[in-house]
C-alpha positions in Angstrom: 16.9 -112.9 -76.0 16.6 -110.8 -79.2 18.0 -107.6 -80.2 15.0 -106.1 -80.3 13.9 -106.3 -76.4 17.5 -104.8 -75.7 16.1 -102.0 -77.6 12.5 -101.8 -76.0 14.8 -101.7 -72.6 16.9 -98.9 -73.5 13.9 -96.4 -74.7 12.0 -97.4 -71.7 15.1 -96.0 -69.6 15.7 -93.3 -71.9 12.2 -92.1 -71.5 11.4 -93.2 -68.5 8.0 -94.8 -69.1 6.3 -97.6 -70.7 3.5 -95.4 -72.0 6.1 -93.2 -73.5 8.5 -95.5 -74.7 5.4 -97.9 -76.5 4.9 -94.3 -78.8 8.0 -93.7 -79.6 8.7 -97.6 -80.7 5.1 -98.0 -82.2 4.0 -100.6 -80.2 1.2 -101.4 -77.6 1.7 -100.8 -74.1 0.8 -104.5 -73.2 3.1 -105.8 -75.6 5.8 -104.0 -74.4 5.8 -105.5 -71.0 5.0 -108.5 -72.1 8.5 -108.3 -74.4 10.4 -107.3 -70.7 8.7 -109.5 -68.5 9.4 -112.4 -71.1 13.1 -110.9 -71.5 13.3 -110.7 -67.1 11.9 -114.6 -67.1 14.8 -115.4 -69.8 17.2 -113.9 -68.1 16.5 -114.9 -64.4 16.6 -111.3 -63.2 14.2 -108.0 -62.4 15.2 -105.3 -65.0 12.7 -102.9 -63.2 10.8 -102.0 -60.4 7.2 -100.7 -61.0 5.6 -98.6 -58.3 2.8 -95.9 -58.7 5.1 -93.4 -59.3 6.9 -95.1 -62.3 9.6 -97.2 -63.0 12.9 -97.8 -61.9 16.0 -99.6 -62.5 16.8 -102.4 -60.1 20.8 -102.7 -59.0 20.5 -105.6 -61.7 18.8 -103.5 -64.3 21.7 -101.1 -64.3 24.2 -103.9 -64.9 21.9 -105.4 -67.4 21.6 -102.2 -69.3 25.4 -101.4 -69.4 25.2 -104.8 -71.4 22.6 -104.2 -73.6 23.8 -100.5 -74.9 26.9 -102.5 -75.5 25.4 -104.6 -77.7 22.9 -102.4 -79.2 25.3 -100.1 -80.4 28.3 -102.9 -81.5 25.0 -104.3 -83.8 24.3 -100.5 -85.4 27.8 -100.2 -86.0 27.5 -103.4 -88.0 24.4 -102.4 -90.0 25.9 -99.0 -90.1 28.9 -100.5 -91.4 28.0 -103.4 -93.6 24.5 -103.2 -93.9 24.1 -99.7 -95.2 27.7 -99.3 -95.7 27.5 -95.5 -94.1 29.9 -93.1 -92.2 30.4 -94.5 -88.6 28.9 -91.6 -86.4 30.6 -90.3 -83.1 28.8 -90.5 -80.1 29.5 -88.9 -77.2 27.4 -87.3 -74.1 28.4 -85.9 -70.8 26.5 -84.0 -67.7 28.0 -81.8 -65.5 26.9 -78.9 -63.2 27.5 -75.0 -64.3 30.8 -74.8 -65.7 32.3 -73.0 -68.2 35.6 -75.1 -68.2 33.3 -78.0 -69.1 31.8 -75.9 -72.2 35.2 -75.1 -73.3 36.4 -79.1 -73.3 33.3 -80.1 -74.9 33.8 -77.7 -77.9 37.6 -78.4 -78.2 37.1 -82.0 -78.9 35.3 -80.8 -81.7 37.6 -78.0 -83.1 40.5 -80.0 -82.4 39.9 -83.4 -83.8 37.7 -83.9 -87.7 34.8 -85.6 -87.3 32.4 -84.9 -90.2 29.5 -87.8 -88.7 28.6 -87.0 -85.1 26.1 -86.8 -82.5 27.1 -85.1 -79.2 25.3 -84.3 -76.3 26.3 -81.6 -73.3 23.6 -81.5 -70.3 24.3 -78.4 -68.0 22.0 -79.8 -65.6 20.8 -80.1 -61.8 23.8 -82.0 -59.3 20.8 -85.2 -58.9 20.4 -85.5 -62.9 24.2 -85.5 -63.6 24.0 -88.4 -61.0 20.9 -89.9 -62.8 22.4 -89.7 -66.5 25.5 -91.3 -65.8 24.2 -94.0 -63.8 20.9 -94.5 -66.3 23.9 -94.3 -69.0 22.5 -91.1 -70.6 26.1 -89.3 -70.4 29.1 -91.1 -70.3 30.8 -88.5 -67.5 29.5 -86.3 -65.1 31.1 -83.3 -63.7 30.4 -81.8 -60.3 32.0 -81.1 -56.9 32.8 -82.3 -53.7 33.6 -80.7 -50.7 33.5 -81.6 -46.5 30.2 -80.5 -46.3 28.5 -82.6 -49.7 31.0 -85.3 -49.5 29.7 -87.9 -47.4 25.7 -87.6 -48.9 27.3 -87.5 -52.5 29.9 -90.8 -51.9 27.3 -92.9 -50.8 25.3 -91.8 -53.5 28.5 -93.0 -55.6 28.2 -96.1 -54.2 25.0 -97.0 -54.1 24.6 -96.4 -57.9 27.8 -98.0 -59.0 29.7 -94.7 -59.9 33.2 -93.9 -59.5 34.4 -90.8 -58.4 37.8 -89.1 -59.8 39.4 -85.9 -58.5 40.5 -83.5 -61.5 41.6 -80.4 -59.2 41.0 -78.1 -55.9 40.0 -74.7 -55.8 39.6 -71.9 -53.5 36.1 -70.5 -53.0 35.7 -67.2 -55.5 32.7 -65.0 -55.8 31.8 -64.1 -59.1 30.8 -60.3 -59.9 30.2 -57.7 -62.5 33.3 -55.7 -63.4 31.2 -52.8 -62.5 30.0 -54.2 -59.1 31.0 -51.9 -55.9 33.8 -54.5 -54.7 35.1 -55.3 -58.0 38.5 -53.6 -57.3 39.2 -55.9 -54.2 41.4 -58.4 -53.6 39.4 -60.3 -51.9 36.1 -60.4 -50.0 33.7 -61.8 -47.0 30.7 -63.0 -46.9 30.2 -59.8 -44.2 30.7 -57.7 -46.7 28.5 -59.4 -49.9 25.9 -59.8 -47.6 23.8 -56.4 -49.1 23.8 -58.1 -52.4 21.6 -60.3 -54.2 22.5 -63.9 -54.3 22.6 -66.0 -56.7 21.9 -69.9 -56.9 21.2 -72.8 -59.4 17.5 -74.2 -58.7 17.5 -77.8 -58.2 14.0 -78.6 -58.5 12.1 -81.5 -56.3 15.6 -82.7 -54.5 16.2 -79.1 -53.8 18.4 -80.5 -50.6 21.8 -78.5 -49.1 23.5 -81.6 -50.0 22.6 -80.6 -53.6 23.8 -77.0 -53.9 26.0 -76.0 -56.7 27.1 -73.6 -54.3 29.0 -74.2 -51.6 28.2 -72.5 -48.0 24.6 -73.7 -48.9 22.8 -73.3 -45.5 24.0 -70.1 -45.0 21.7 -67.2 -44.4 20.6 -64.6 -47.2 18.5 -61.7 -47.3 18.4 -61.6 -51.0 18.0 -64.2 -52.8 17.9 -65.7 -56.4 17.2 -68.6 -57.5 17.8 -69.4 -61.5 18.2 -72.5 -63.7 20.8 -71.8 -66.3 24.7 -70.0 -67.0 23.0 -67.2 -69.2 20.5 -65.7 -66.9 23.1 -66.1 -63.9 25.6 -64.1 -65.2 22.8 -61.2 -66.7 22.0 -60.8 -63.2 25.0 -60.6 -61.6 25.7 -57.8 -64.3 22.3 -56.0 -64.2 21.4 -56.2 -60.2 25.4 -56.0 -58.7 24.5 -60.1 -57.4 27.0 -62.6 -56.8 27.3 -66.2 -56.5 29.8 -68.6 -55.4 32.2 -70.8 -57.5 35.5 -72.2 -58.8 37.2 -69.0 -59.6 37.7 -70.3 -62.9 36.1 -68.1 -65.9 36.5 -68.3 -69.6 36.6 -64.6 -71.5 35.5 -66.3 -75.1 32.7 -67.8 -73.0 31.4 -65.1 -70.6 33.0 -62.1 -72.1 35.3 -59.4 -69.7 31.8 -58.4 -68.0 32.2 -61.0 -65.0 35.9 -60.7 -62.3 36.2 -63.3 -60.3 37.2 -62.3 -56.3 38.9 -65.0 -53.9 36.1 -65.3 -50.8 37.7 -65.3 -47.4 36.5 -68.7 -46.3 38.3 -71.6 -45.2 36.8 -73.9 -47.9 38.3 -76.1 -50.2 36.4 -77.3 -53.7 37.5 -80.3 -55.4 36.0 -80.7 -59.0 35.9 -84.3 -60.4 34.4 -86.7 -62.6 32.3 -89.6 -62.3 31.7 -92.6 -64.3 29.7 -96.1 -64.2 32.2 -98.7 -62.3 32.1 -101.0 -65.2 31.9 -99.1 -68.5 34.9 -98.5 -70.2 35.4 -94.7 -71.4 35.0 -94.0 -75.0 37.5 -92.5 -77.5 35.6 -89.7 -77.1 35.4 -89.9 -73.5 39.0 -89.8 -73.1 39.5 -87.2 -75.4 37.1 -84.9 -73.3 38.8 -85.6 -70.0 41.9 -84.9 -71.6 40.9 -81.5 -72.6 39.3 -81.1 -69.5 42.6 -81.8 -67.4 44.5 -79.5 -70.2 42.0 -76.6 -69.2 42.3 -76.8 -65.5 
């Protein structure tokens, strides 16, 4: 085993082809699988599983590449270290659905702690990619929900990908609206009573199931919808055509500006917002720092 076909597995996953990852590592497609097929003969194990549609980790491949990021990165901090005596850099990625909390821990690890040599990544991203990055190792946490109607689809999804699921805190079901919007001044609302206004959802693309949703309440019935992919165009919408979409409750003024009231919504729903994380990689300093923050914030 050499260092070099730890690396060759690590782009394949990271770009999620052999033809792709062979460019970006400057070497022939042939000899590429003939460097992981030699390294899966060596090793007695199959990393992946090739089909017409692509490739796959096996249940062994994701153990195997917990391993070899381990190693990877221990032998660049080395070079990094000795080698080129340079700056260790900070590394540090998480995935989590649309959440402004999240946003605000991810940028107080930086204001908060000095780190001059760093490379973070935050992935606002689809409920089924901030399952894939976590257990592909692309992020180091994930952030989503769970409630009685997702958590059964989402657990064994858990489990069969070797992730571990950690509460962080319940909420109540809010509806979030202009300042300006007709209802604004209530104390609460219905769904009744929304039901004139646009709705809005976050797309989640070819696994578009219920069991997905960012919203809870997913199979219910809307005369008006809109669907949209990110936080920004969301929240313009919900300013500029009165629309409204379902969440935590929880906003951030810095973030989102005074524009956007959050209303309790008569349901009886509960949300519960967690974390999860591969079964056996340990969290970073990084990593704990974030979930720190992100307890201190809600």
């Amino acid at each position: 085993m050499r260092i070099q076909q730890l690396k060759y597995i690590i782009k394949i996953v990271e770009t999620g082809s052999m033809n792709e990852a062979s460019k970006h590592l400057f070497v022939t497609q042939p000899s590429l699988s003939n460097a992981v097929r030699e390294l899966e003969e060596e090793m007695n194990i199959k990393i992946f599983t090739r089909s017409t549609r692509g490739i796959t980790l096996t249940s062994d491949g994701v153990e195997f590449l917990s391993y070899a990021r381990q190693i990877v990165e221990q032998t660049e901090l080395l070079e990094e270290r000795y080698k080129y005596n340079r700056e260790k850099k900070e590394l540090f990625a998480v995935s989590a659905q649309h959440y402004a909390f999240v946003v605000e821990s991810f940028a107080s690890i930086l204001r908060e702690n000095d780190m001059r040599n760093y490379e973070l990544i935050l992935r606002e991203t689809r409920t089924h990619e901030v399952i894939d990055d976590v257990r592909d190792f692309r992020s180091e946490i994930g952030v989503l929900y769970l409630n009685d109607f997702n958590r059964d689809v989402l657990t064994k999804l858990f489990l069969d990908n070797n992730l571990e699921f950690t509460p962080l805190f319940q909420a109540v079901p809010h509806v979030f609206i202009s300042k300006h919007h007709p209802l604004a001044n209530k104390t609460s609302v219905t769904l009744d009573e929304m039901a004139e206004f646009p709705y809005l959802s976050y797309e989640q693309g070819e696994r578009n199931s219920f069991y997905f949703s960012e919203e809870i309440l997913s199979t219910a019935r809307h005369d008006k919808s809109i669907v949209v992919s990110d936080r920004a165009t969301l929240f313009n919408l919900l300013i500029g055509l009165d629309g409204y979409t379902i969440s935590t409750g929880i906003l951030n003024s810095d973030l989102n500006g005074d524009d956007i009231f959050s209303v309790p919504l008569q349901v009886d729903e509960k949300i519960e917002i967690g974390y999860i994380c591969h079964k056996k990689g340990l969290l970073t300093e990084l990593g704990q720092r974030f979930l720190n923050e992100l307890k201190a914030k809600v």
